[in-house]
Structures are given as C-alpha cells and as structure tokens.
DSSP file (Angstrom, degrees, kcal/mol; ACC not computed):
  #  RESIDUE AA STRUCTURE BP1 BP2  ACC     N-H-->O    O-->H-N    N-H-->O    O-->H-N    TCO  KAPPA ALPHA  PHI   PSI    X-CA   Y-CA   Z-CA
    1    1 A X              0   0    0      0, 0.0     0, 0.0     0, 0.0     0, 0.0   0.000 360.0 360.0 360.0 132.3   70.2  135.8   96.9
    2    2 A X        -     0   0    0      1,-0.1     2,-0.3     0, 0.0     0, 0.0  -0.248 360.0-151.6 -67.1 169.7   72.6  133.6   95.1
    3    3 A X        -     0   0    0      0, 0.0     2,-0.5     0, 0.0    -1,-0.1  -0.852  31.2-108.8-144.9 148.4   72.7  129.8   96.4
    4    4 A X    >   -     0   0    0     -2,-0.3     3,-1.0     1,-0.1     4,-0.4  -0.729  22.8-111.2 -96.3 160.5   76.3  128.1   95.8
    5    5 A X  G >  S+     0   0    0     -2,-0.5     3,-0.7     1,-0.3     7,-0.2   0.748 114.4  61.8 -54.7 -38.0   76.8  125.6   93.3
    6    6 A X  G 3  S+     0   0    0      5,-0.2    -1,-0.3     1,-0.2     5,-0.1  -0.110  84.8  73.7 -82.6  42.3   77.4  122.9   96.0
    7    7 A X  G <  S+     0   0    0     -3,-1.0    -1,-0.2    -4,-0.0    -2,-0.2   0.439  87.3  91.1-124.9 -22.7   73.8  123.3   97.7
    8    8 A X  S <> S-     0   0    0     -3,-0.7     4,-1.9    -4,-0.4     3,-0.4  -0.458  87.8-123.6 -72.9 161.5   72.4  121.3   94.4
    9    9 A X  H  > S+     0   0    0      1,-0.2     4,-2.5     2,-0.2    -1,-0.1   0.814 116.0  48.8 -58.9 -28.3   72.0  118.1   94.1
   10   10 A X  H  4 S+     0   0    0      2,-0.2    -1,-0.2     3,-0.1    -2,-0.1   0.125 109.3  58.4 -92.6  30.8   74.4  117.9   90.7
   11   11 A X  H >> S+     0   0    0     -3,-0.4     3,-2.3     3,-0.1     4,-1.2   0.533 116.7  40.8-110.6 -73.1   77.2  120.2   93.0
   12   12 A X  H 3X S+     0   0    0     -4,-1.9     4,-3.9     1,-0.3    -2,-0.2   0.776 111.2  46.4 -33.7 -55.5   76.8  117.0   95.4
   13   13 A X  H 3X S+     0   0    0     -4,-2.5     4,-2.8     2,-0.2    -1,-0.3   0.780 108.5  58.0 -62.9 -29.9   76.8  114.6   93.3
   14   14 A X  H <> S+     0   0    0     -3,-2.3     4,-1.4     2,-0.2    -2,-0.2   0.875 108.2  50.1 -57.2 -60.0   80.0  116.4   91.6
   15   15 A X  H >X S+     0   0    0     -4,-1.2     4,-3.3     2,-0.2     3,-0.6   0.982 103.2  62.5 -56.4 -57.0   81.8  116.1   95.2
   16   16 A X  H 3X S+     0   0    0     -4,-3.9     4,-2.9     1,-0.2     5,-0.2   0.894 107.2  46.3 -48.5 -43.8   80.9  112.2   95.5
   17   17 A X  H 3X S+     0   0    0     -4,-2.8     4,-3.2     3,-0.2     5,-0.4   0.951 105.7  53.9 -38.0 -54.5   82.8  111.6   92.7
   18   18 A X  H <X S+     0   0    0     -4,-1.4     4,-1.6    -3,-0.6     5,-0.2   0.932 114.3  42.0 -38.7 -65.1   85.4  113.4   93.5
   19   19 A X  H  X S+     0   0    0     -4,-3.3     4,-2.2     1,-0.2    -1,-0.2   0.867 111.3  53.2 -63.9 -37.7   85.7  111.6   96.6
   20   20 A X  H  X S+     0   0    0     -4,-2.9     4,-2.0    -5,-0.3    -2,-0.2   0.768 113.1  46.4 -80.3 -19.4   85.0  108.0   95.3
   21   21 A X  H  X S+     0   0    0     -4,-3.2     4,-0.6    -5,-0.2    -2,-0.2   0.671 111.8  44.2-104.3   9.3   87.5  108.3   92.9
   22   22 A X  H  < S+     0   0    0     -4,-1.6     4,-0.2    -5,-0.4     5,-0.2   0.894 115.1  52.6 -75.4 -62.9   90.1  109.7   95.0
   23   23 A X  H >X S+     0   0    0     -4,-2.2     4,-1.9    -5,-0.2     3,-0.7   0.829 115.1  48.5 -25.1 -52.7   88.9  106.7   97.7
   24   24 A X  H 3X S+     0   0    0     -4,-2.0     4,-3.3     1,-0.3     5,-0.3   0.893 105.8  51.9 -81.7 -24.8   89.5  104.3   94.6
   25   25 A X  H 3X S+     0   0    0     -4,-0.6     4,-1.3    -5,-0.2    -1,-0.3   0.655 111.8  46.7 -63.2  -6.2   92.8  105.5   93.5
   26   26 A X  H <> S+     0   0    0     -3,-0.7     4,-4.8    -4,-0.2    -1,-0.2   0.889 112.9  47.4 -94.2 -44.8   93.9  105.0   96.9
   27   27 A X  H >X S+     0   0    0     -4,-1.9     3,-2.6     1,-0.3     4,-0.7   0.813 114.2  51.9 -40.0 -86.1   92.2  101.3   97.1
   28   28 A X  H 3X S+     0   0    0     -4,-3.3     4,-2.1     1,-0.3    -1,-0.3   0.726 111.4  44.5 -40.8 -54.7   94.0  100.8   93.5
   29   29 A X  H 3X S+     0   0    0     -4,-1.3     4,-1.4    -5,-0.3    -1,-0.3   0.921 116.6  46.5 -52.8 -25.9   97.9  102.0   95.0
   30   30 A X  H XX S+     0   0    0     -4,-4.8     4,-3.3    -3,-2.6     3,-1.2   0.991 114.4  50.8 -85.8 -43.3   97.4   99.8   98.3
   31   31 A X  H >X S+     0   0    0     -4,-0.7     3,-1.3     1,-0.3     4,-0.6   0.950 106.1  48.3 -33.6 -78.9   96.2   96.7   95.8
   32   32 A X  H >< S+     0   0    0     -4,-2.1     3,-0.5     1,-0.3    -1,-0.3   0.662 114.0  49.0 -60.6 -18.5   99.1   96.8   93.4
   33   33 A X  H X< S+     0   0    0     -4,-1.4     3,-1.6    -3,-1.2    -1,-0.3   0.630 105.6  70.9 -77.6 -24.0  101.8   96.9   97.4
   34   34 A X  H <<  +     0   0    0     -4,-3.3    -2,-0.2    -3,-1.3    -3,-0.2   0.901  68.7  81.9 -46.5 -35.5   99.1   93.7   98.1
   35   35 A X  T << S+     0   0    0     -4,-0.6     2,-0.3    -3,-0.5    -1,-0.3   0.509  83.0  77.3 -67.2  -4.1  101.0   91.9   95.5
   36   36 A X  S <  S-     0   0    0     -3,-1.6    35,-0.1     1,-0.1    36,-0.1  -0.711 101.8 -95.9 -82.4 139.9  103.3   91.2   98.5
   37   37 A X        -     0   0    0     33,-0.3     2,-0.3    -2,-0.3    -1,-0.1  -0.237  48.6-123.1 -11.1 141.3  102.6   88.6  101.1
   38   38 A X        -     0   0    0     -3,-0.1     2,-0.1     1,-0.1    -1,-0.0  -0.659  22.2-147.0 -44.7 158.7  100.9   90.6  104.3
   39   39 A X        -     0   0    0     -2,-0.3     2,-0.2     1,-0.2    -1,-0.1  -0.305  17.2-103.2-119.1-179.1  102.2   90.4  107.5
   40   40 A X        -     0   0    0      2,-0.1    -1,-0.2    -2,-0.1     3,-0.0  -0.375  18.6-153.8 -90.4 176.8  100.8   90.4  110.9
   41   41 A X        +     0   0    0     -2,-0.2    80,-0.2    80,-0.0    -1,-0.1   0.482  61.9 111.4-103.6 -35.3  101.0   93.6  112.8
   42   42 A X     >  -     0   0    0      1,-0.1     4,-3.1     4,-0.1     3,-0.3  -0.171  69.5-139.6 -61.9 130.1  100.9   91.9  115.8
   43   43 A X  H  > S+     0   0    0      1,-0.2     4,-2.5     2,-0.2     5,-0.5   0.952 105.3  35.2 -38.5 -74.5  103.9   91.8  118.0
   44   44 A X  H  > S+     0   0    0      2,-0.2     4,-1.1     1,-0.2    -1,-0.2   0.780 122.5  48.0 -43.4 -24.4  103.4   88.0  119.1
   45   45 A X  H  > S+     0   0    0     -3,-0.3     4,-2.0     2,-0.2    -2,-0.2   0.941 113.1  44.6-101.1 -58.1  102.0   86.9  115.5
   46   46 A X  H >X S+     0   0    0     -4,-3.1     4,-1.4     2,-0.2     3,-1.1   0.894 111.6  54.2 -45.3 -64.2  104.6   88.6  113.5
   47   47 A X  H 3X S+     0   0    0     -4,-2.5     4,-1.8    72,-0.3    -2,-0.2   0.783 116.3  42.2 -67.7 -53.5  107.6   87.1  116.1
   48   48 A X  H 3X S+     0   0    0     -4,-1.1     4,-2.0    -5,-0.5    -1,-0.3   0.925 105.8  60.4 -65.5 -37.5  106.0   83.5  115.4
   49   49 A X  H <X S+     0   0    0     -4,-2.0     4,-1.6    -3,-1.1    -2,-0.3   0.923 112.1  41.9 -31.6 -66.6  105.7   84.4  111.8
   50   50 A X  H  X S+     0   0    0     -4,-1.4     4,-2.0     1,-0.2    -2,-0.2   0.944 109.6  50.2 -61.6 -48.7  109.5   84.8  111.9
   51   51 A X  H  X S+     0   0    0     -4,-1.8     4,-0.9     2,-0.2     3,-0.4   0.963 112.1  53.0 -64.7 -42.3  110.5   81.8  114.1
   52   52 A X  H >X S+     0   0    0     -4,-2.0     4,-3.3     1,-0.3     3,-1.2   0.921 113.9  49.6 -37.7 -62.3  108.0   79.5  111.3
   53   53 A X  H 3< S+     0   0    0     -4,-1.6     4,-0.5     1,-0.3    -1,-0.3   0.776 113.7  38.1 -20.3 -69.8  110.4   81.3  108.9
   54   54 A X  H 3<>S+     0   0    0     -4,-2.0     5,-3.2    -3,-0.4    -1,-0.3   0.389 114.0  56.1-102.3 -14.6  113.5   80.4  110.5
   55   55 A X  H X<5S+     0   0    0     -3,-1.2     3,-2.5    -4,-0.9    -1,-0.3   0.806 107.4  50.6-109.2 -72.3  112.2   76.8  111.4
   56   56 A X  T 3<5S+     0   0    0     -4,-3.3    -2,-0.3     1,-0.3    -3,-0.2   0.787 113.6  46.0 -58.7 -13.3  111.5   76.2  107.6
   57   57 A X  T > 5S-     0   0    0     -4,-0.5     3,-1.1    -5,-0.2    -1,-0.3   0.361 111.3-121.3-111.9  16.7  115.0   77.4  106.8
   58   58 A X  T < 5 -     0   0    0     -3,-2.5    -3,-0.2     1,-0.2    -2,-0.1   0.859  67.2 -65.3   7.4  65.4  116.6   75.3  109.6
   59   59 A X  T 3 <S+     0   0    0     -5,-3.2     2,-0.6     1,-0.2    -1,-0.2   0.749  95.7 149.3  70.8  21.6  118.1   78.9  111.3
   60   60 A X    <>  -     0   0    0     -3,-1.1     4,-1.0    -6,-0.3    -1,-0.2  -0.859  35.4-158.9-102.6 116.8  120.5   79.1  107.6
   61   61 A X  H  > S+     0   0    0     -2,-0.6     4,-1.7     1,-0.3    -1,-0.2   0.614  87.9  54.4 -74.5 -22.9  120.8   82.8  107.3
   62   62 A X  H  > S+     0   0    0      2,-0.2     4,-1.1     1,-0.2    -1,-0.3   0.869 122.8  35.6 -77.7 -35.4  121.7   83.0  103.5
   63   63 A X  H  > S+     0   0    0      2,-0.2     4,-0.5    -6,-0.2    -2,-0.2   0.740 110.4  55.8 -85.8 -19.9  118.3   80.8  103.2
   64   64 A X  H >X S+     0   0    0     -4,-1.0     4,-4.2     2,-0.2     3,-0.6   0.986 113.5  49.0 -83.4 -83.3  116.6   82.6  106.0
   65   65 A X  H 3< S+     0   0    0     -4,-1.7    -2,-0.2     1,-0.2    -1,-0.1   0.517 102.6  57.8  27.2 -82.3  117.5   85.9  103.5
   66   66 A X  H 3< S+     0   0    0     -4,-1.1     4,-0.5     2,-0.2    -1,-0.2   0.654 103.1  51.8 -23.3 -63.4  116.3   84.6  100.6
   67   67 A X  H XX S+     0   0    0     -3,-0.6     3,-3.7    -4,-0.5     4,-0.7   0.997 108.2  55.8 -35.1 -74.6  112.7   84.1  102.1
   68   68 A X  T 3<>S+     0   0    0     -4,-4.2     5,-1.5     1,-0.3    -1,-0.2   0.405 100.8  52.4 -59.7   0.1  112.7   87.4  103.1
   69   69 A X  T 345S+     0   0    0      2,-0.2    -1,-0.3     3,-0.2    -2,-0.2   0.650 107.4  52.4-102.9  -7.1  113.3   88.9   99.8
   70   70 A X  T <45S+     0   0    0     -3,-3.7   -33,-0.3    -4,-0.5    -2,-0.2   0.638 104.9  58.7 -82.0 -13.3  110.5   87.0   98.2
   71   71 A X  T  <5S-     0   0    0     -4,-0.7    -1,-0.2    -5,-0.1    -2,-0.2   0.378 128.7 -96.4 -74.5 -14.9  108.6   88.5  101.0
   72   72 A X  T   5S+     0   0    0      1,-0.3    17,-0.2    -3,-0.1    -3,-0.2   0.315  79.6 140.3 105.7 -22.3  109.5   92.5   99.9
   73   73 A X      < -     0   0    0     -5,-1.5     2,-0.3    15,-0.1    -1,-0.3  -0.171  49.3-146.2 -88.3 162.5  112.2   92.7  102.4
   74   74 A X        -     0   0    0     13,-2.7     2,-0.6    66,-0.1    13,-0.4  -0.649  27.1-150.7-111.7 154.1  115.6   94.4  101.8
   75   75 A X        -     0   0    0     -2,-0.3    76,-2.6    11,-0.2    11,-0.2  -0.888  23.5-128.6-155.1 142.1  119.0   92.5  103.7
   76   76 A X  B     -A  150   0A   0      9,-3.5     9,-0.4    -2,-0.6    74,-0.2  -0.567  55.8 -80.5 -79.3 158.8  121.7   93.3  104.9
   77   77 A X        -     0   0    0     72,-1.3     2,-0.4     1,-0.2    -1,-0.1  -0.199  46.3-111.3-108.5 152.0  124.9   90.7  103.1
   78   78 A X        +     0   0    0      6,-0.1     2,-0.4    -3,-0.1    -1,-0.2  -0.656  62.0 147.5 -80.4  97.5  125.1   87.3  104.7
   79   79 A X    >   -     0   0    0     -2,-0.4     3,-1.0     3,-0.4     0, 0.0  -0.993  58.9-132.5-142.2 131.8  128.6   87.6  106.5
   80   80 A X  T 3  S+     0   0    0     -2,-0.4    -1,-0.1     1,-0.3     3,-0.1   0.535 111.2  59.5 -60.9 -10.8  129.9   86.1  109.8
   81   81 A X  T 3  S+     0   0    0      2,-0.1     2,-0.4     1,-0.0    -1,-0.3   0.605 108.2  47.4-109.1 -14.0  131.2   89.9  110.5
   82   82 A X  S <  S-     0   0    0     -3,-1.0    -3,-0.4    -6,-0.0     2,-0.2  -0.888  81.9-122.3-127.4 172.2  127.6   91.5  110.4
   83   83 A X        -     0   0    0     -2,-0.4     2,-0.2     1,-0.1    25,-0.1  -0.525  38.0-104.0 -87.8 152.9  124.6   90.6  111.7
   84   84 A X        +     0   0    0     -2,-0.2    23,-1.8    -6,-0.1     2,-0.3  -0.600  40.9 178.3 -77.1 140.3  121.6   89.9  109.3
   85   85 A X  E     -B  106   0B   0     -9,-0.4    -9,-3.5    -2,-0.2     2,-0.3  -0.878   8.9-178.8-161.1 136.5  119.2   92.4  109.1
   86   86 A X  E     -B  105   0B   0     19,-2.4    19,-1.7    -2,-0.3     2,-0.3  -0.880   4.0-166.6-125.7 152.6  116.3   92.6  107.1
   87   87 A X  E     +B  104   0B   0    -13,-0.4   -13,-2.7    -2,-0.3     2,-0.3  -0.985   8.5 178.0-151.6 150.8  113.2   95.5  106.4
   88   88 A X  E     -B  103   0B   0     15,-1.6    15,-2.8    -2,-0.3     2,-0.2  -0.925  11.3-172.5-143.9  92.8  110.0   95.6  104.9
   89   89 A X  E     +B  102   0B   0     -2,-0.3     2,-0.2    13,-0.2    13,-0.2  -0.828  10.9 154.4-105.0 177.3  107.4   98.9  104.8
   90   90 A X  E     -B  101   0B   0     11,-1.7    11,-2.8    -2,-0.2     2,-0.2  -0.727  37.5 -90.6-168.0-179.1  104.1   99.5  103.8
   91   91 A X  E     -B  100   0B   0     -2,-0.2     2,-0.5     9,-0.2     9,-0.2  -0.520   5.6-162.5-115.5 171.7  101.6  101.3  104.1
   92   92 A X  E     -B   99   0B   0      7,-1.3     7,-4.8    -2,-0.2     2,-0.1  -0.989  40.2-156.9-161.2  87.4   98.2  101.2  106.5
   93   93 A X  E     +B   98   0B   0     -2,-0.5     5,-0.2     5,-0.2     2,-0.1  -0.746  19.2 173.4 -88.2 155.7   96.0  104.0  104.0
   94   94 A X        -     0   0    0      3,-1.2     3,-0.2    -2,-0.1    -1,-0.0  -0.200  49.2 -75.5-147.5-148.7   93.4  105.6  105.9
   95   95 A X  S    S+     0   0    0      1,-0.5     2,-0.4    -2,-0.1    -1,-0.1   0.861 125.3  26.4 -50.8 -79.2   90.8  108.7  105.1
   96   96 A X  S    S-     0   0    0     -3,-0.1    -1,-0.5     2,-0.0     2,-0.0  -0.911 131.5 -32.1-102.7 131.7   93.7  111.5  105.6
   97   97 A X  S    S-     0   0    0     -2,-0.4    -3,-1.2    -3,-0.2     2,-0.3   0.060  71.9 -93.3  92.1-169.9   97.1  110.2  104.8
   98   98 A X  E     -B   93   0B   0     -5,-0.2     2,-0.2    28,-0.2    -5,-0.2  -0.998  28.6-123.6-137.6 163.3   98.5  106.8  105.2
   99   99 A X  E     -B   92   0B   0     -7,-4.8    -7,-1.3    -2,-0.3     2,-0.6  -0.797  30.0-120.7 -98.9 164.0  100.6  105.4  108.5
  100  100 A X  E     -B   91   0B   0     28,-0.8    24,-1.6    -2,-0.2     2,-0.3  -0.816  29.0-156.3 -99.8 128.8  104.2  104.0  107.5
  101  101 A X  E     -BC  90 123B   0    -11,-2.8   -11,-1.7    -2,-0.6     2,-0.3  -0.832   7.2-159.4-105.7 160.4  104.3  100.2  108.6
  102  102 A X  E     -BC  89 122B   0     20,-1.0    20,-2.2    -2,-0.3   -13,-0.2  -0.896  10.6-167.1-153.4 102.1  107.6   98.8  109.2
  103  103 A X  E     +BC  88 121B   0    -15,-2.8   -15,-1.6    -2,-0.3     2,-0.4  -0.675  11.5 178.9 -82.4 137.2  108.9   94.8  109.3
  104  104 A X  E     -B   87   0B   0     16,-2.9   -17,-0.3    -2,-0.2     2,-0.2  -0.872  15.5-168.7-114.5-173.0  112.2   93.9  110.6
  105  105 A X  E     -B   86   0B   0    -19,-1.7   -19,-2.4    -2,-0.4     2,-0.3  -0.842  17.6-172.2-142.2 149.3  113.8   90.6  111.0
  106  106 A X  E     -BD  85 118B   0     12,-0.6    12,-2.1    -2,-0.2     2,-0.4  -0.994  14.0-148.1-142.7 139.5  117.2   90.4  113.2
  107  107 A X  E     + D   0 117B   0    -23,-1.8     2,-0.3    -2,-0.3    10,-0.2  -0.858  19.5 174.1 -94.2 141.4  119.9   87.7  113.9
  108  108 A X  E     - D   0 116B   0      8,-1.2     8,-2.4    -2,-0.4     2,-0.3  -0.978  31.5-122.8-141.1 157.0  121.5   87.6  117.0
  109  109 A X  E     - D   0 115B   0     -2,-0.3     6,-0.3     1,-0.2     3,-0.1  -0.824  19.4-171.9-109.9 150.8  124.1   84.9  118.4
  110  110 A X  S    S-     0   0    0      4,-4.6    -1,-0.2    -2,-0.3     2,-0.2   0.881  73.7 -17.8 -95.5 -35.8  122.8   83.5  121.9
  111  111 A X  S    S-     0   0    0      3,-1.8    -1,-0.2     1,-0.2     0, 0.0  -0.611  98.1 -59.9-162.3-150.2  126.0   81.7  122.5
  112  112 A X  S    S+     0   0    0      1,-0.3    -1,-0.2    -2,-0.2    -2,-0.1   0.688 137.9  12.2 -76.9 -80.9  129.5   80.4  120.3
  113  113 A X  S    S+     0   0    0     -3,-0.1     2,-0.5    -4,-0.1    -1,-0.3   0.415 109.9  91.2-118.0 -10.2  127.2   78.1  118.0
  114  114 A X        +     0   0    0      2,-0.0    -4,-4.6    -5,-0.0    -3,-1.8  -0.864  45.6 174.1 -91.4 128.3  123.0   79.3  118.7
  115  115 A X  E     +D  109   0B   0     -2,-0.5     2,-0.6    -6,-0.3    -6,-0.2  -0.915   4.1 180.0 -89.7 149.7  121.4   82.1  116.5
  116  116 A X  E     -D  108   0B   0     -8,-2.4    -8,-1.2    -2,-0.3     2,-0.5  -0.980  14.7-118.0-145.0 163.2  118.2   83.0  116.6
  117  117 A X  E     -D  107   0B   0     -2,-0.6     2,-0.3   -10,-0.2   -10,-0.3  -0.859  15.9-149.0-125.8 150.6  116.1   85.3  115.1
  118  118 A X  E     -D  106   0B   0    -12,-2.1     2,-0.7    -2,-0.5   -12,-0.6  -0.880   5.0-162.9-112.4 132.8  113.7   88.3  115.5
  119  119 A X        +     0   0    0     -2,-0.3   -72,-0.3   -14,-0.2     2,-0.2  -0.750   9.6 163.4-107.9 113.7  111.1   90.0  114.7
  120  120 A X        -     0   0    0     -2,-0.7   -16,-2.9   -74,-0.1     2,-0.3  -0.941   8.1-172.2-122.8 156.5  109.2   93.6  114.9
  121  121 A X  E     -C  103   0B   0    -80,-0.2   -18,-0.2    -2,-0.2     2,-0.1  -0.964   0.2-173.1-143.9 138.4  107.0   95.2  113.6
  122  122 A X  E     -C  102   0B   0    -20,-2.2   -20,-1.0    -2,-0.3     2,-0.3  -0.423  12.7-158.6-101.8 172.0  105.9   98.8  114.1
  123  123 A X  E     -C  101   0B   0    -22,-0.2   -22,-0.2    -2,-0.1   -32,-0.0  -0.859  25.5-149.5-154.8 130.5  102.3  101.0  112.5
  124  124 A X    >>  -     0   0    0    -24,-1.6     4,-1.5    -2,-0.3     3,-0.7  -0.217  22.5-130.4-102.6  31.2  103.7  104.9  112.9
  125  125 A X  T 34  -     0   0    0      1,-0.3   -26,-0.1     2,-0.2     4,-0.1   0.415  58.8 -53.8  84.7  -4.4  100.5  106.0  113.3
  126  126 A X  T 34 S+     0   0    0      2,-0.3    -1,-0.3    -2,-0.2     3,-0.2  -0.102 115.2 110.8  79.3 -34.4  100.4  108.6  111.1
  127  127 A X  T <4 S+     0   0    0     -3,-0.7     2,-0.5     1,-0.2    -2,-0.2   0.790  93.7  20.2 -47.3 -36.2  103.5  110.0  112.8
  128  128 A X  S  < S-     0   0    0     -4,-1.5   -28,-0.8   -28,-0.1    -2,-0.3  -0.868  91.1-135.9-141.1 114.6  105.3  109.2  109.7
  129  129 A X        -     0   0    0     -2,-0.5     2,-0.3    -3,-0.2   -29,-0.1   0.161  34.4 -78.9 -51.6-179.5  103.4  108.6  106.0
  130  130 A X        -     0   0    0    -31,-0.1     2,-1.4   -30,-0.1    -1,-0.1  -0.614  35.2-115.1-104.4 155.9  103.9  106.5  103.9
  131  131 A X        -     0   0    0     -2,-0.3     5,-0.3   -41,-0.1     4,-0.2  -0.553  36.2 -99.1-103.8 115.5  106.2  106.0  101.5
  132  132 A X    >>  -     0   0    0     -2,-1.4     4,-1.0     3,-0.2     3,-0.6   0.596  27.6-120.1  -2.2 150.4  105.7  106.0   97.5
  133  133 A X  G >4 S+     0   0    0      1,-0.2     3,-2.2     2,-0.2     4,-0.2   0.983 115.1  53.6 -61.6 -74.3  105.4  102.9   95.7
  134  134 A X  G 34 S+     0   0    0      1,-0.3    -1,-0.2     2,-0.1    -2,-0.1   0.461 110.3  49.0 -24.1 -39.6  108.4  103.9   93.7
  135  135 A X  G X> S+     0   0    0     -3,-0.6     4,-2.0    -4,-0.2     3,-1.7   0.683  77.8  95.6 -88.0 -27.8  110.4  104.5   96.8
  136  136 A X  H XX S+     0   0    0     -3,-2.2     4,-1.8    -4,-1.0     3,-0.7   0.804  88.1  47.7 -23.3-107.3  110.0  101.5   99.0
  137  137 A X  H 3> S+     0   0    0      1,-0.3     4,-1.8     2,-0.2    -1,-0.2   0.441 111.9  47.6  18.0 -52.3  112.9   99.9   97.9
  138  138 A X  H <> S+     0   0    0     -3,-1.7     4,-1.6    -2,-0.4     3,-0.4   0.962 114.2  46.8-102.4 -66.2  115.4  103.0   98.2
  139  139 A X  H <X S+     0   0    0     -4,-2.0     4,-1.6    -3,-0.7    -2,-0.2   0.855 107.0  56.2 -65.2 -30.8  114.2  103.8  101.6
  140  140 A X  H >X S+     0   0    0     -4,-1.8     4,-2.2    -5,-0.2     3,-0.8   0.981 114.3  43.7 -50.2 -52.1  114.5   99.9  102.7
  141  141 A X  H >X S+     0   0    0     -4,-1.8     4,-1.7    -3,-0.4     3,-1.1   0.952 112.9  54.4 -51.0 -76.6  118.6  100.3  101.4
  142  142 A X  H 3< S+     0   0    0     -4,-1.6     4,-0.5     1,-0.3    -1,-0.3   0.647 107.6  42.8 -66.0 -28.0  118.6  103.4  103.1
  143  143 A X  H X< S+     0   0    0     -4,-1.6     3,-1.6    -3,-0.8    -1,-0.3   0.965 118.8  48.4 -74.8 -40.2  117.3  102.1  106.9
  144  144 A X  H XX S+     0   0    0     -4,-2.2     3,-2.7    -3,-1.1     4,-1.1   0.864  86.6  88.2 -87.0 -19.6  119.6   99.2  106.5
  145  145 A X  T 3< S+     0   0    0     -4,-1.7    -1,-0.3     1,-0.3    -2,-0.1   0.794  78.5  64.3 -31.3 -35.2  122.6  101.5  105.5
  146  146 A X  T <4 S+     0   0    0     -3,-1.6    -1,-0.3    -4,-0.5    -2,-0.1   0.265 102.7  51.5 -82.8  15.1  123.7  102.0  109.4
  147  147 A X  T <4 S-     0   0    0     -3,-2.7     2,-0.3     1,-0.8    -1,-0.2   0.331 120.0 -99.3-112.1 -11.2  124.5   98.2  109.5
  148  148 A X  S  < S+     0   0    0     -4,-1.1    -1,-0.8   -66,-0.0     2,-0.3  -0.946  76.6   5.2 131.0-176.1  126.9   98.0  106.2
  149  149 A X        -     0   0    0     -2,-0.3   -72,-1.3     1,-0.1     2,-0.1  -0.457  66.0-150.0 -77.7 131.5  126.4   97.0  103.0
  150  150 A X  B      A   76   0A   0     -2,-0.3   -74,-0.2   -74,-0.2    -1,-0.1  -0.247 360.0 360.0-100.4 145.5  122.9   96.2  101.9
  151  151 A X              0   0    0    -76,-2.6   -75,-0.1    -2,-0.1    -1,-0.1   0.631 360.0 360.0-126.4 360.0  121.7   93.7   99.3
C-alpha cells in the first residue's frame, strides 16, 4: 500500500513552511499598515482619543484635518457648507482572512457658534475583508464621496 507524501515527516515539515511563511507574509503586510499610528477600537477610548485631538487643536477644523491626515485619514474639504468628515481603515489579519476596521471622525454644530466632534470606530468582523494596501487610500476617497469633495 502506498503511504502519501504528507504522512512523512519531510511532507510535514514541507507543510510548516508553507504555513509559517504564508503566517509571515501576512505579519510583514500588517507591519508595513503599522507604520500608521494605531487607534483604539474601543468605542469610549477611540471617542476620547478624538475629543484629546480636538482639544489639542482648540476645535479648528482645518487643524483638526490636518492631524488626521498625519494619522492615515482621508477628509472631506474644510468648508462652512459641509460638514468635516474624515476615515481611516485597516485591517485586524486573522488565521482565514482579515476583518476591515474602520475610523471615522465627524463635526457637527451643537448650536450658532459650538462644534464638536466625533468619533467611531467599527471591526467588520470578517463580514467585510480587508482592503489591499494599495487600495486604502482610493477606498477612503470613495466612502467620503457621498459627502462632496474629498481631499
């Protein structure tokens, strides 16, 4: 009776490669998106993040803006007729797949002279992958496209 190839030890050993350098490539792709800040995930800790943010910029949206684009984030143009809005994925890589994480930041006016600003952040779970290194960018433009023009 014939035995398969993977019942030896060098068939095994053949797969554990396989698998650590697949595992490292992954390590490598999420390293080189490290080179960005991390964020919290967490609702409350992300939402403080932003008000710190918004505190260091004393609530000035063009400066506020600014931050966020050293930060990874895409924004929508600084204009009294649109609201600021800003987004940031990444990715959360896992065994199978990766989940798509997802920053926003939002302006809103509380009354004729208060803005303030806000923050979410979502983890899809798997529900939706993640999206290429190469593509980040183009898919940030694209979310923020349904407010206006994007910078």
């Amino acid at each position: 009776m014939k035995q398969s190839r993977f019942r030896t030890p060098s068939g095994l050993a053949l797969i554990l490669v396989a698998c650590l350098g697949s595992c490292s490539m992954a390590r490598a792709e999420d390293h080189h998106h490290d080179a960005l800040a991390p964020l919290p995930l967490h609702l409350d800790d992300y939402d403080a993040f932003v008000q710190k943010l918004a505190a260091e910029v004393d609530g000035n949206e063009a400066a506020m803006a600014a931050k966020l684009r050293t930060l990874g984030f895409s924004c929508t143009q600084v204009s009294k007729s649109v609201a600021l809005e800003c987004v940031r994925f990444g990715c959360k890589k896992g065994i199978i797949g990766g989940s798509l994480l997802q920053w926003t930041v939002s302006r809103s006016v509380m009354g004729i002279a208060e803005t303030a600003f806000h923050g979410a952040a979502i983890n899809y779970s798997w529900v939706v992958g993640c999206y290429p290194l190469n593509e980040i960018e183009e898919a940030q433009q694209r979310f923020l496209s349904r407010y206006g023009q994007s910078q």
